[in-house]
C-alpha angles and dihedrals in degrees: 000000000000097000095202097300120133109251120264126266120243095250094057127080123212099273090026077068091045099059088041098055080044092057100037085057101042101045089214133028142159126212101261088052089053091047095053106050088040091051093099100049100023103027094194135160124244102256090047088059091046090055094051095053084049089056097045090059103044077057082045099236085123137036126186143206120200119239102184113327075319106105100200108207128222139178111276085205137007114261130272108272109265086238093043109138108241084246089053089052085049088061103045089042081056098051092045086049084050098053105049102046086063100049129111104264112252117226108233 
């Protein structure tokens, strides 16, 4: 059942998707935020959260700034339109691919 939400793109897994939809709709966020209002749907632990943020980022769909020893995570681009064709998300996904595989690397 899709419940209004815009399919997933290729590169994304399923709660990949999940955090995503989370952080396109709270400008910034930090992991624990993220667990804990995706607890109900996705139930992970804490460490689990923090390695898919990690992931997103190294695909470039987050970025973070660090508050503290807290990173606070936002979204690196806005989402794909919700009416967006599946060639049109090709193409974002492409640009976004683009992008962050010629960034500077970030030390983490």
């Amino acid at each position: 059942m899709n419940r209004g939400k815009r399919p997933a793109p290729k590169s994304l897994g399923a709660a990949e998707q999940a955090v995503m939809d989370y952080v396109w709709s709270h400008p910034k966020v930090t992991a624990d935020q993220c667990r804990e209002a995706l607890q109900a749907t996705w139930p992970m632990k804490e460490s689990t959260m923090r390695t898919v943020l990690r992931r997103l980022e190294a695909k470039g769909y987050v970025s973070h700034a660090v508050d503290g020893r807290t990173y606070v995570y936002s979204a690196a681009e806005a989402p794909p339109p919700d009416d967006a064709t599946p060639q049109q998300e090709a193409v974002w996904r492409a640009t976004l691919h683009a992008a962050s595989t010629h960034a500077a690397p970030v030390n983490a």
